[in-house]
VEXDREN-2710 file (C-alpha; in Angstrom, 1 decimal):
% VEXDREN-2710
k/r/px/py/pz
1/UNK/100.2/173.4/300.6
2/UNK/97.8/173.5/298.0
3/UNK/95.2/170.9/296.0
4/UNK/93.2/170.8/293.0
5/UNK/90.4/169.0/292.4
6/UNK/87.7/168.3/289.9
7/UNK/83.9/167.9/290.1
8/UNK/80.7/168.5/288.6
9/UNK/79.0/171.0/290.9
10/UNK/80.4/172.7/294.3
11/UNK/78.0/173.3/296.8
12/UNK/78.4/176.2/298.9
13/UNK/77.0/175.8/302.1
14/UNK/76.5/173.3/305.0
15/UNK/73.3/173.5/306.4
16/UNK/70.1/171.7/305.3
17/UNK/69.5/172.7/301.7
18/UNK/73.4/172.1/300.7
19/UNK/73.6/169.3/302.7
20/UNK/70.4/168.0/300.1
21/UNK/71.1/169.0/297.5
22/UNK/74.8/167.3/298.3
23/UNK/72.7/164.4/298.7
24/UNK/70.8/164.5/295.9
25/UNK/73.3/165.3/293.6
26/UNK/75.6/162.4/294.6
27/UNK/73.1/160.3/294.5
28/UNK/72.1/160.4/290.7
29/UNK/76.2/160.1/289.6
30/UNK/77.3/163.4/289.9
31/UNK/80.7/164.3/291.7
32/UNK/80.1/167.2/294.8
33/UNK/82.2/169.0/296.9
34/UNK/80.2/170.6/299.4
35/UNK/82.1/173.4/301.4
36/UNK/80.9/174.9/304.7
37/UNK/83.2/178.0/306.2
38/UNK/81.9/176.5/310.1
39/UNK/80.6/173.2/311.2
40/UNK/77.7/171.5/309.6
41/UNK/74.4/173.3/310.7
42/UNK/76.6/175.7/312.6
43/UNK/73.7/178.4/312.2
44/UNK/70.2/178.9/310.5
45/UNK/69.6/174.8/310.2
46/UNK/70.5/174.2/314.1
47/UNK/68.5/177.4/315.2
48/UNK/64.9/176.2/314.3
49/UNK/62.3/175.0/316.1
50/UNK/62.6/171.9/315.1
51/UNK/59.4/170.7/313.6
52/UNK/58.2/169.2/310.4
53/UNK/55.1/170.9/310.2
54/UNK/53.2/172.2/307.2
55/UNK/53.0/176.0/308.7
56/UNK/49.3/175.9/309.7
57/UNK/49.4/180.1/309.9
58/UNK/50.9/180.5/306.6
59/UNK/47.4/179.6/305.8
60/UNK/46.1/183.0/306.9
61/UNK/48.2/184.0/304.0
62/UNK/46.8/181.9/301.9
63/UNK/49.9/180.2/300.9
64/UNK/47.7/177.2/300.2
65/UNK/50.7/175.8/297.6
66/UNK/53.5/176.0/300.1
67/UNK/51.7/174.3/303.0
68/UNK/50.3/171.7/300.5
69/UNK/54.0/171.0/299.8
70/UNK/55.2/171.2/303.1
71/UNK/52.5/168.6/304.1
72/UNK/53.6/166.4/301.4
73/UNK/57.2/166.5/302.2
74/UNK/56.0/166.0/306.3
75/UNK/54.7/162.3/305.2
76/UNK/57.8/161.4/303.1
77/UNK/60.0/162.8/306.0
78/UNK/58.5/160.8/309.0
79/UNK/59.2/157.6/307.0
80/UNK/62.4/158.3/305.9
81/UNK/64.0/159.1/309.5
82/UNK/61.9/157.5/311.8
83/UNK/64.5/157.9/314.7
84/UNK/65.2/161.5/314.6
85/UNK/61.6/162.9/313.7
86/UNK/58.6/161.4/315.2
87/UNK/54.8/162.5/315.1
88/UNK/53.5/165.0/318.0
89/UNK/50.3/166.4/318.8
90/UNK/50.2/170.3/319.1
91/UNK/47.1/171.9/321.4
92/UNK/46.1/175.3/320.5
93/UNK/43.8/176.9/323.3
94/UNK/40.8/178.8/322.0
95/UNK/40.9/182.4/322.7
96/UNK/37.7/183.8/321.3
97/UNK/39.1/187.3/321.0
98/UNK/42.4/186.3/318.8
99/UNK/40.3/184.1/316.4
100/UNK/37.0/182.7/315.7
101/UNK/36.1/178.9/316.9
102/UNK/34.8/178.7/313.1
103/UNK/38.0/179.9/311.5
104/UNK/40.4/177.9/313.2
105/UNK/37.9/174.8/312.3
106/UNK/38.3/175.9/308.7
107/UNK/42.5/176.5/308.8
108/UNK/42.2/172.5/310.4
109/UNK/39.5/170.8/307.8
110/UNK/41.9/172.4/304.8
111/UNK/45.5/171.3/307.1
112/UNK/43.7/167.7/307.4
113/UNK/43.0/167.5/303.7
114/UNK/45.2/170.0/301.5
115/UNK/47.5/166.6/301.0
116/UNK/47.5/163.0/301.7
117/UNK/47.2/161.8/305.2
118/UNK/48.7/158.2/306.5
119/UNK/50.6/158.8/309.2
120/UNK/49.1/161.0/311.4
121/UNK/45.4/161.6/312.9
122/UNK/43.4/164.7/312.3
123/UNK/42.1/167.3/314.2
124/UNK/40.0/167.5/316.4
125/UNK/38.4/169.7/319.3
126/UNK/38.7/169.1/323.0
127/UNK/37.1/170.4/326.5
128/UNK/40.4/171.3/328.2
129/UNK/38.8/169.6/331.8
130/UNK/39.1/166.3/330.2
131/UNK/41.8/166.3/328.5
132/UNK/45.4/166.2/330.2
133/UNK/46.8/169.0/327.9
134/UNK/43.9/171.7/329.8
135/UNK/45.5/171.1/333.1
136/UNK/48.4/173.1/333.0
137/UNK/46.6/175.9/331.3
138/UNK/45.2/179.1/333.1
139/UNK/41.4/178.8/334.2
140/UNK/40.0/180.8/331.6
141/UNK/41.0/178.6/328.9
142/UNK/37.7/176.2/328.4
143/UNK/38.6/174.4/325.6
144/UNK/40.8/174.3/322.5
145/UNK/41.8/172.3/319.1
146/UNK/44.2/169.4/318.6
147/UNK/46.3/168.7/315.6
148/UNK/49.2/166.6/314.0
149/UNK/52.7/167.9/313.2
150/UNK/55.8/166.4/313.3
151/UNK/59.8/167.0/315.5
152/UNK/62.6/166.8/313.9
153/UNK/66.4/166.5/315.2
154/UNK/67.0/169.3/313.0
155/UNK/70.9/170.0/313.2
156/UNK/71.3/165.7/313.0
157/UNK/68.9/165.9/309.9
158/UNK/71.8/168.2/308.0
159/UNK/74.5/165.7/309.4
160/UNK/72.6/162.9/308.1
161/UNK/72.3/163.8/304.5
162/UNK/75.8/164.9/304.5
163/UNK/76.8/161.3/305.8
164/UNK/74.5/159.7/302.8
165/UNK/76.0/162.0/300.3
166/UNK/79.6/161.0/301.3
167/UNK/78.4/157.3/301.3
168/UNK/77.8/158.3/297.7
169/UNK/81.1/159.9/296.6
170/UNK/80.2/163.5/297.4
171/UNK/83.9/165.5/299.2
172/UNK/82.4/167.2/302.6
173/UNK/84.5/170.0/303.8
174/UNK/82.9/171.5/306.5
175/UNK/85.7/174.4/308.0
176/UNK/86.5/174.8/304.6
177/UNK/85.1/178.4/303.1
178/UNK/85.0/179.9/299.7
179/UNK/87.4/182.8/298.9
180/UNK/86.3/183.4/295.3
181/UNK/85.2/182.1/292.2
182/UNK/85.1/183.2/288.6
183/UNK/84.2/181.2/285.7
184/UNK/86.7/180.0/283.3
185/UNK/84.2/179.1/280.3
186/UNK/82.4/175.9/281.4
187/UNK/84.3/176.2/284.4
188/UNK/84.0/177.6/288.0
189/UNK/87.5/178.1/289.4
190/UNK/87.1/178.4/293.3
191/UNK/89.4/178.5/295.7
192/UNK/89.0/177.1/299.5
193/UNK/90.5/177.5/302.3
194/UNK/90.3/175.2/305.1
195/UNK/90.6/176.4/308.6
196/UNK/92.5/174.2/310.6
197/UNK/95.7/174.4/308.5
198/UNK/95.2/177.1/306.1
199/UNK/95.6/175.1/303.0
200/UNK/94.6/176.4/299.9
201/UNK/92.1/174.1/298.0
202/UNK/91.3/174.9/293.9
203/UNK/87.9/173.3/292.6
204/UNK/87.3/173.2/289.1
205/UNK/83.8/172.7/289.2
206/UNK/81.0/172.5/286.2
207/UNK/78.6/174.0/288.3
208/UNK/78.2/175.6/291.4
209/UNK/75.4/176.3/293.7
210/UNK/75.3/179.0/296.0
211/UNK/73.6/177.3/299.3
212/UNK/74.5/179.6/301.8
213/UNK/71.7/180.6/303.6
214/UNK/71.9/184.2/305.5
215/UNK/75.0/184.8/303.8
216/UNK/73.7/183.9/299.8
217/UNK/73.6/187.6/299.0
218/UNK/76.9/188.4/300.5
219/UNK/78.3/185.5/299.0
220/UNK/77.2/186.9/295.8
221/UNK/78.4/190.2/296.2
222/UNK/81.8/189.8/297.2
223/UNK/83.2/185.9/296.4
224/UNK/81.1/185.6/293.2
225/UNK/81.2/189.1/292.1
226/UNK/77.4/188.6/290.5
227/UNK/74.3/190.6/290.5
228/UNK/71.5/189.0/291.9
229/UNK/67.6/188.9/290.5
230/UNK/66.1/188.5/294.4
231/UNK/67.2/189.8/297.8
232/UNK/67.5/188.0/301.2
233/UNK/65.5/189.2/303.8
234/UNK/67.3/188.3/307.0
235/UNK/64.9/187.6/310.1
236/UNK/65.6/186.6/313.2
237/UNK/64.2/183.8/315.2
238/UNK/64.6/183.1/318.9
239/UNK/63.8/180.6/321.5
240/UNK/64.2/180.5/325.0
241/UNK/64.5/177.2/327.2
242/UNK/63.5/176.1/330.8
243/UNK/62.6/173.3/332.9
244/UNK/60.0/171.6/332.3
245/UNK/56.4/173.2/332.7
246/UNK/54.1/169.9/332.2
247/UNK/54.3/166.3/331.9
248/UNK/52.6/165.4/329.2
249/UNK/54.1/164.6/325.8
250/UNK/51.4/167.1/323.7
251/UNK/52.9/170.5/322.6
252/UNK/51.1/173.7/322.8
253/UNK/50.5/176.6/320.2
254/UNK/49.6/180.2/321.5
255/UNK/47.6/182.6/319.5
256/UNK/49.1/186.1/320.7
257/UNK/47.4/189.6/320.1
258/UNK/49.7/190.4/317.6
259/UNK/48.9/187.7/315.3
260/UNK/51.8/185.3/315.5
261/UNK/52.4/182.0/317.3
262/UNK/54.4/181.3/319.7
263/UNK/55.0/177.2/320.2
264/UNK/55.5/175.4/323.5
265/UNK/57.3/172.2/323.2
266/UNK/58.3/169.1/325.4
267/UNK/62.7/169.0/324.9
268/UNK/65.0/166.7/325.4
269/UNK/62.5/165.0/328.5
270/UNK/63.1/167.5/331.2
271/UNK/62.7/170.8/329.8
272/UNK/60.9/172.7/327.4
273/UNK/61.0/174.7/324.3
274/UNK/59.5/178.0/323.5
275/UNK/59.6/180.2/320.5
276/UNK/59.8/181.6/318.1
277/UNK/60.2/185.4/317.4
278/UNK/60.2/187.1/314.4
279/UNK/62.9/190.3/314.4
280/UNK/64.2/192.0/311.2
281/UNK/67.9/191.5/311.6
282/UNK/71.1/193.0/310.1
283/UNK/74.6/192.1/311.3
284/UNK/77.0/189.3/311.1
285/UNK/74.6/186.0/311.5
286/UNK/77.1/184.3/313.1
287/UNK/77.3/186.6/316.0
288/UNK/73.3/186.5/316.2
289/UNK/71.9/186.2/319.9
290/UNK/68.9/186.5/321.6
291/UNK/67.2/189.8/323.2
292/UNK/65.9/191.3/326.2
293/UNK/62.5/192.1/324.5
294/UNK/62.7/188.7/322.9
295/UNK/63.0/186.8/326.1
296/UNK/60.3/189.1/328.2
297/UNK/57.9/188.3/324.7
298/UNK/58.5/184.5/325.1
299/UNK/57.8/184.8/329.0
300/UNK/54.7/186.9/328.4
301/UNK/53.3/184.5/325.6
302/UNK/53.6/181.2/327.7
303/UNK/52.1/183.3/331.4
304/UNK/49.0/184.5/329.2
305/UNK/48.2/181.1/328.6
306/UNK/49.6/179.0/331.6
307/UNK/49.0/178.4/335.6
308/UNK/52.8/178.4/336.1
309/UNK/54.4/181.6/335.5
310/UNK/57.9/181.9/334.1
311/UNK/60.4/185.1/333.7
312/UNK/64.4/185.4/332.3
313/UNK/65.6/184.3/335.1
314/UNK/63.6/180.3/334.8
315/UNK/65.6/180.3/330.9
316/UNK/68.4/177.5/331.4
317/UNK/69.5/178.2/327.6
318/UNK/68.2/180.4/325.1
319/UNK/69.5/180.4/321.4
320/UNK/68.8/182.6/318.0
321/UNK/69.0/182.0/314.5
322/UNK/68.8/184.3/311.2
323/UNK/66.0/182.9/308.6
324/UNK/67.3/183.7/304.8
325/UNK/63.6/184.5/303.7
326/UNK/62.9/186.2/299.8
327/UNK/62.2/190.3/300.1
328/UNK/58.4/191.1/299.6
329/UNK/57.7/194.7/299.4
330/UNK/55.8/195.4/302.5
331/UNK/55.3/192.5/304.1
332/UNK/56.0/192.0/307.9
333/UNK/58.7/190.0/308.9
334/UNK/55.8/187.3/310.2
335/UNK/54.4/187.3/307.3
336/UNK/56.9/187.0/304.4
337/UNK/57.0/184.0/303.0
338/UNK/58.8/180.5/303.7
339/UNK/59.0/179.7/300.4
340/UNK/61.8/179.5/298.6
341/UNK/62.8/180.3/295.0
342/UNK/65.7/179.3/292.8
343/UNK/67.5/181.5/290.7
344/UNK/69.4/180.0/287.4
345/UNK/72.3/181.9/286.0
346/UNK/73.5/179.8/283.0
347/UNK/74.7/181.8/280.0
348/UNK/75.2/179.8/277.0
349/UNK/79.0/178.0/276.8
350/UNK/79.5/179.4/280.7
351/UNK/79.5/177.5/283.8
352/UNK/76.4/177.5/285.5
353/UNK/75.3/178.9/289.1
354/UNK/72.2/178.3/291.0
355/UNK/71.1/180.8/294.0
356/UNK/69.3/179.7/296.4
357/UNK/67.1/182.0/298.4
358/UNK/64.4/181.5/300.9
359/UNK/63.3/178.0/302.3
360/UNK/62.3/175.9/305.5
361/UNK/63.6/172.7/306.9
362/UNK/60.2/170.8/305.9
363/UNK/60.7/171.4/302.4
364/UNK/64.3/170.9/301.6
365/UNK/64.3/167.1/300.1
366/UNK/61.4/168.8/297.7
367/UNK/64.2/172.0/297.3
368/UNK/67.2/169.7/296.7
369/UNK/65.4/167.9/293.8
370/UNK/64.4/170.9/292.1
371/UNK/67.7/171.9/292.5
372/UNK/69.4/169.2/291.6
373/UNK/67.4/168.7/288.3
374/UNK/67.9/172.2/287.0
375/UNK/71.6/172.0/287.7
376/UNK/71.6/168.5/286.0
377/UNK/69.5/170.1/283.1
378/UNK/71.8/173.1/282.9
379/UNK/74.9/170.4/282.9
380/UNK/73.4/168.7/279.9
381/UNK/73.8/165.4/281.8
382/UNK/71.5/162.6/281.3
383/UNK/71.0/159.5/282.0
384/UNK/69.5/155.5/281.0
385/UNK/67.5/154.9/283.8
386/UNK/66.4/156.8/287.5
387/UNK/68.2/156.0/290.7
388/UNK/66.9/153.3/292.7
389/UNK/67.2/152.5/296.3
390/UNK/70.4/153.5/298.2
391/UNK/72.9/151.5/296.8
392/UNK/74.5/150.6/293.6
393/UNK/72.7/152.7/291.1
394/UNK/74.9/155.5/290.9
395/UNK/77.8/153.4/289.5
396/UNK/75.5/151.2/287.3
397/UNK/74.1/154.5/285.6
398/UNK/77.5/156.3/285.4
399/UNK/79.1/152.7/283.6
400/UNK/76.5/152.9/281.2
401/UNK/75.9/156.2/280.2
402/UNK/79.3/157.6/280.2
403/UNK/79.5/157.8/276.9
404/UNK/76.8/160.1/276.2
405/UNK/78.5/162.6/278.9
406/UNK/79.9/165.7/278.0
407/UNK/83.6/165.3/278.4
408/UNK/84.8/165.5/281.7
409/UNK/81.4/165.1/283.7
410/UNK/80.1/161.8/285.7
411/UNK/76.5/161.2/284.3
412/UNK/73.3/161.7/286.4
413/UNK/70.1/160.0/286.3
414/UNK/67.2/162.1/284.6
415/UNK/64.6/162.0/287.6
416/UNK/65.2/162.2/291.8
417/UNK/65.4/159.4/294.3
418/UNK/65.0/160.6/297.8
419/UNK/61.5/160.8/298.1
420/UNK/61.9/157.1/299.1
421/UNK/64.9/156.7/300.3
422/UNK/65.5/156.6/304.2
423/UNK/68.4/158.6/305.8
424/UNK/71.5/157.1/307.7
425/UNK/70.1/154.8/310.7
426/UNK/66.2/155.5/308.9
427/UNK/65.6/151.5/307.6
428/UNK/63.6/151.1/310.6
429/UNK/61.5/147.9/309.9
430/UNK/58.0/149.2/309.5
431/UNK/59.3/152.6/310.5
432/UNK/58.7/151.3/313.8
433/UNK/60.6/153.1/316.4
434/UNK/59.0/151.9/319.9
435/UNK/59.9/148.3/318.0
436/UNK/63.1/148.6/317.7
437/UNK/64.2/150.7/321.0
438/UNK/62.6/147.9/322.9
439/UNK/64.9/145.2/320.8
440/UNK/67.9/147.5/321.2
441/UNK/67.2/147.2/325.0
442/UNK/66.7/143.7/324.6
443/UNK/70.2/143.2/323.5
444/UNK/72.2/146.0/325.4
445/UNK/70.4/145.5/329.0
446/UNK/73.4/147.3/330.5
447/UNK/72.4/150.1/328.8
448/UNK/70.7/152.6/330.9
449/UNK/67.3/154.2/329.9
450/UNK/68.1/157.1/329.0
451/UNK/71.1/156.8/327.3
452/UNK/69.6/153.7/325.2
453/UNK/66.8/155.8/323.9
454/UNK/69.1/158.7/323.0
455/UNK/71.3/156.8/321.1
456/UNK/68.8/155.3/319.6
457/UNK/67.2/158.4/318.4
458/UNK/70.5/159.7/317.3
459/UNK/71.4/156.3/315.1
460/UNK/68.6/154.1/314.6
461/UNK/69.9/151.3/312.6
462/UNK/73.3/152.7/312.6
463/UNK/73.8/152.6/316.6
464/UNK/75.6/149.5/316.3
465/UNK/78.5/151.7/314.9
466/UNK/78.9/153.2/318.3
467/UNK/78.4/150.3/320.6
468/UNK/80.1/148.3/318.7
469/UNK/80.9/145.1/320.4
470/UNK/80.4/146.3/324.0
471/UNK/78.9/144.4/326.8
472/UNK/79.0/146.5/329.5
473/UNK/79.1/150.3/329.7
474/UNK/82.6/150.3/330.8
475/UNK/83.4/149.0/327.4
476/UNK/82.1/152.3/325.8
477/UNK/85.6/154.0/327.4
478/UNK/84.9/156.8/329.9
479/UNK/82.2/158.9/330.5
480/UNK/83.6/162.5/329.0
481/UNK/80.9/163.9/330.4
482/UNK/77.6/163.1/331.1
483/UNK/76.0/160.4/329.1
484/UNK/78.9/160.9/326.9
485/UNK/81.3/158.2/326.0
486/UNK/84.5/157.3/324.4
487/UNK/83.1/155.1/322.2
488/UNK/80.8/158.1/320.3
489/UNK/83.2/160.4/320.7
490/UNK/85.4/158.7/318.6
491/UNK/81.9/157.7/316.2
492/UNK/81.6/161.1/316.0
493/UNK/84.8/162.6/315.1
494/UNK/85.7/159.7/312.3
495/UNK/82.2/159.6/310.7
496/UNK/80.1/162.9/311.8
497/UNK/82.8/165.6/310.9
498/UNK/83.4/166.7/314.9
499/UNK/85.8/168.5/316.0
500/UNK/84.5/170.9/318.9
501/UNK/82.8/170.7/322.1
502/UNK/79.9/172.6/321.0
503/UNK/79.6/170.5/317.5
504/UNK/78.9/167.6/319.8
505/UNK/77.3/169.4/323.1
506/UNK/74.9/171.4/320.8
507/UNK/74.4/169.9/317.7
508/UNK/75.6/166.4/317.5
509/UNK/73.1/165.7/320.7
510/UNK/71.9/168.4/323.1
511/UNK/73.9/167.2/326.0
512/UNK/75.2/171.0/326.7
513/UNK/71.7/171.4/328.8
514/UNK/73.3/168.5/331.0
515/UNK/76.9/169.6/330.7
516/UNK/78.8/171.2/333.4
517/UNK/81.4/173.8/332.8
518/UNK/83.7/171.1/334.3
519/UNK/82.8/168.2/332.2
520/UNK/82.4/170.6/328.9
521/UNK/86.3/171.5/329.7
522/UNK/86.9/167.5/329.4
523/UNK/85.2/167.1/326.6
524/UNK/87.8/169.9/325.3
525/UNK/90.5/168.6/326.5
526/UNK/90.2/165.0/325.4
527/UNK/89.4/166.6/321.7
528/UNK/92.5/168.1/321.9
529/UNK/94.6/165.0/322.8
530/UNK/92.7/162.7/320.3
531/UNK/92.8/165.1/317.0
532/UNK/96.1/166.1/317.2
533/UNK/96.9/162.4/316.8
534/UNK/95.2/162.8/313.3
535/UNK/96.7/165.6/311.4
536/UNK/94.1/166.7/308.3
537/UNK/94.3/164.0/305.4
538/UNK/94.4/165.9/301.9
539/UNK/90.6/166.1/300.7
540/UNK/89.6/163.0/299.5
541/UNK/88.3/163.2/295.5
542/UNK/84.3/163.0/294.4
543/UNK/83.4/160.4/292.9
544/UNK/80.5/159.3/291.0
545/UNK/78.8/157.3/293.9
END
C-alpha cells in the first residue's frame, strides 16, 4: 500500500517547534504535512519543566537578547492559552554565600523591565517569617526574593498547535517517520512510513524543514544525506517527583554551590516537581532515563534548603529529557545557550531545507514565525494581505492571490499571525480562567471538583467537546480509570491523535501519578477494543486552510 501526496513544506518533527511552525505555516495558506516517527511530544517537549519563564540565570550570561525575547513571548503566551498556562510566583531563598543580596536585586530590576509587563507583578523582597513561602524552609533561611513566571501544560501546548494547524488544512502524522529524502529540482521527494500498518507514504514537498529536535543532526546525516553548518549539543535534563512538600501555591528556586538552579514546583495538586539537571548526554534519546547521581543531586538541593527532608525512595515518578542545544566551544552544559538558530539551505532552482537547532518551549511561536517567513521567502510565495484572526483568512488570501503563485504552490500571507491568536480552548473571555471554571461548574454541578477543574485546564472553551450533552457523570461512559472517562477517551483518540496508554496517562493529562497498574491495563485494553474498530484511513491531503 502506498500514497503520494503533494504540499508546500514537510515538517519533520512533532514536538513544539514543528508543531509551530505547522501552525504557522497552515495558517498563512500554505499546505503542511508534519511527520512525527512517535507520538506528539513523545520526548524533549513533554520532558521540561514546564514553565514559560524568561530564564532569569541566563542573565548571568548576559544573554540579555534571549531573555528579552523569552519575556516577550511569556506575555503573548499567558493570553493566548489561558487554560493550560497560568501565572505563578517563584521564591528564591537568599543564601548570602551563593550570591550577593545586591546582585540578585540587579538580575530582578532588569527581569521586571528588559520587556513589557501587563500581566504579572514584579519582584519584590520578603522576610521569610511573614510570609507563608518561609515556613517550610530550613531555619537559617531569613529571608529571600519573589518573582513572576509563568506554567505551562507543556506536552498539551504541542498537541494544541497541532489541533489548530489541522483546523487549518495542515496533514498530522504523528507514527509516521522519515526514511529519506533527496531533492528532485524544486522538489523534496520523501518517503514515510507509518507505523501501525507499514504503509509507504511519498511527499512531494517544496520545502522541507528539519524540526527534529535531539535527532536534527542525525536526521541530517543519514535521511537527508546533508552537511550541516552547526552541531547539536545533546543535554540531558531530569526531574524527579514526590508528594507534596508544602501547601502553598508559590514555587521555589534554589541557588546550589555549583551555580545552577534547581526549581521546586507545586504539580498536579498533590505532589511536587523538582528539577532540573544538566548532564552531557550521548545515546539514543528515546531510551533517555534518569540517574542515580541525578536523583541523590535533586534530593540534596531541595534538603539544603527545606525543614522536610526527602531521598530516592520519597520519588513517586521521575522522568528525563534530552535538550537539542547549539555546540559552543567550551561552554558547560549549564551554560550553553537556549537560543536557537536557523540554518537555510536553499540553492538556487533546488528545493529548500531549513534546520533547526537549539530552542526552548517559551520561545517557539517567536521560532515558528521566523521560520515560517524564511521558508515562505525561500518559496517565493507572497501574498495581498496578512492573516487575521483564526478563521477564514487563509482561504480568502489563497482565492485571491493564486495567481501570482509559482505553479503548484498555495499562496501565503507576507507577515505572521499567532502573536494574537489564542490556541484550541484559549478564547477565554478576558482570559479569565477562575471566571469561567466557576461558570463551567455552574452548569455541570455533577461534575466533581477535581475533575471539573482538570478538564477545564485541559480544554477551556473546547470542553464542551468532551462533555458533550451529559447530565450526570454516568453519561460520560465508564470510568477507565481514575478520573478517566469514556467520553475523553473517545475525545481524545478522534481529535488528539491517541492511541496509547501512556499518550493519554503521561501526556494527554498526567493521570499516570493516579493510575494503578490495574486500571493502566484497562485503559489498554479498552484501546485495544475501540481502535481496532477503526482501521487507519489513508492520509488525508493539505490543504490551503
Amino acid at each position: 500500500m502506498s500514497e503520494t501526496k503533494d504540499c508546500d513544506l514537510l515538517v519533520v518533527g512533532g514536538g513544539i517547534n514543528g508543531a509551530g511552525i505547522a501552525r504557522d505555516a497552515a495558517g498563512r495558506g500554505l499546505s503542511v504535512v508534519l511527520c512525527e516517527q512517535h507520538d506528539l511530544a513523545a520526548h524533549t517537549s513533554s520532558s521540561s519543566s514546564k514553565l514559560i519563564h524568561g530564564g532569569l540565570r541566563y542573565l548571568e550570561y548576559y544573554e540579555f537578547g534571549l531573555v528579552r525575547k523569552a519575556l516577550q513571548e511569556r506575555e503573548l503566551l499567558l493570553r493566548a492559552a489561558p487554560h493550560i498556562i497560568w501565572p505563578m510566583r517563584f521564591v528564591m531563598p537568599h543564601r548570602p554565600h551563593l550570591r550577593p543580596a545586591w546582585l540578585i536585586r540587579t538580575g530582578l530590576f532588569l527581569y521586571d523591565h528588559l520587556a513589557r509587563r501587563e500581566l504579572l507583578p514584579g519582584s519584590e523582597s520578603i522576610t521569610m517569617a511573614r510570609h507563608p513561602a518561609g515556613a517550610p524552609l530550613d531555619a537559617s533561611i531569613k529571608r529571600g526574593f519573589v518573582y513572576s513566571d509563568g506554567w505551562v501544560d507543556d506536552a498539551r501546548l504541542v498537541v494544541l498547535n497541532a489541533m489548530d494547524a489541522a483546523e487549518r488544512g495542515a496533514a498530522i502524522l504523528p507514527r509516521t517517520r522519515l526514511e529519506g529524502a533527496r531533492r528532485d529540482g524544486d522538489r523534496w521527494l520523501a518517503r514515510l512510513r507509518r507505523a501501525d500498518d507499514g504503509a509507504e507514504i511519498t511527499v512531494r514537498a517544496r520545502g522541507l524543514v528539519n524540526a527534529a529536535g535531539p535527532w536534527a543532526g542525525s536526521l541530517l546525516e543519514h535521511q537527508l544525506r546533508r552537511p550541516a553548518a552547526n552541531r547539536v549539543r545533546l543535554v540531558k535534563g531530569s526531574h524527579i517527583v514526590t508528594r507534596r512538600l508544602f501547601d502553598h501555591d508559590h514555587a521555589y528556586i534554589l541557588q546550589n554551590p555549583d551555580k545552577r538552579i534547581v526549581f521546586v514546583i507545586p504539580y498536579e495538586r498533590d505532589f511536587t516537581l523538582i528539577g532540573t539537571t544538566d548532564v552531557e548526554y550521548e545515546g539514543d534519546p528515546a531510551q533517555v532515563g534518569i540517574s542515580a547521581a541525578e536523583t541523590d543531586y535533586l534530593c540534596r538541593a531541595v534538603n539544603a534548603n527545606f525543614r522536610q527532608q526527602i531521598s530516592p525512595a520519597d520519588v513517586v515518578w521521575s522522568y528525563a529529557g534530552v535538550r537539542p542545544l547549539l555546540e559552543q566551544e567550551g561552554a558547560s552544559a549549564s551554560a550553553v545557550t537556549r537560543d536557537y538558530q536557523l540554518e537555510l539551505d536553499a540553492p538556487a532552482g533546488a528545493a529548500p531545507l531549513l534546520n533547526i537547532f537549539g530552542g526552548k518551549i517559551t520561545t517557539y511561536r517567536k521560532l515558528a514565525e521566523e521560520a515560517t517567513d524564511r521558508m515562505a521567502a525561500a518559496l517565493g510565495v507572497a501574498g495581498s494581505a496578512a492573516a487575521q484572526g483564526r478563521t477564514g483568512s487563509g482561504v480568502a488570501i489563497g482565492q485571491a492571490a493564486a495567481a501570482d503563485a509559482p505553479a503548484g504552490a498555495s499562496v501565503a500571507a507576507r507577515s505572521g499571525w499567532t502573536a494574537t491568536a489564542p490556541l484550541p480552548g484559549g478564547d477565554l473571555p478576558g482570559a479569565d480562567f477562575g471566571a469561567f471554571l466557576a461558570r463551567l461548574r455552574r452548569d455541570h454541578p455533577w461534575l466533581p471538583e477535581r475533575m471539573a477543574l482538570r478538564l477545564a485546564h485541559s480544554y477551556g472553551s473546547r470542553v464542551t467537546r468532551v462533555l458533550g450533552d451529559a447530565r450526570c457523570l454516568d453519561d460520560l461512559g465508564a470510568e477507565i480509570s481514575p478520573g478517566l472517562r469514556e467520553a475523553e477517551l473517545r475525545h481524545l483518540t478522534a481529535e488528539e491523535w491517541a492511541r496509547t496508554a501512556d499518550d493519554i496517562l503521561w501526556r494527554r493529562s498526567k493521570l499516570g501519578l493516579h493510575a494503578t497498574p490495574a486500571s493502566k491495563a484497562a485503559l489498554e485494553d479498552w484501546l485495544a477494543r475501540h481502535l481496532s474498530s477503526q482501521p487507519p484511513s489513508p492520509m488525508p491531503a493539505p490543504q490551503p486552510a
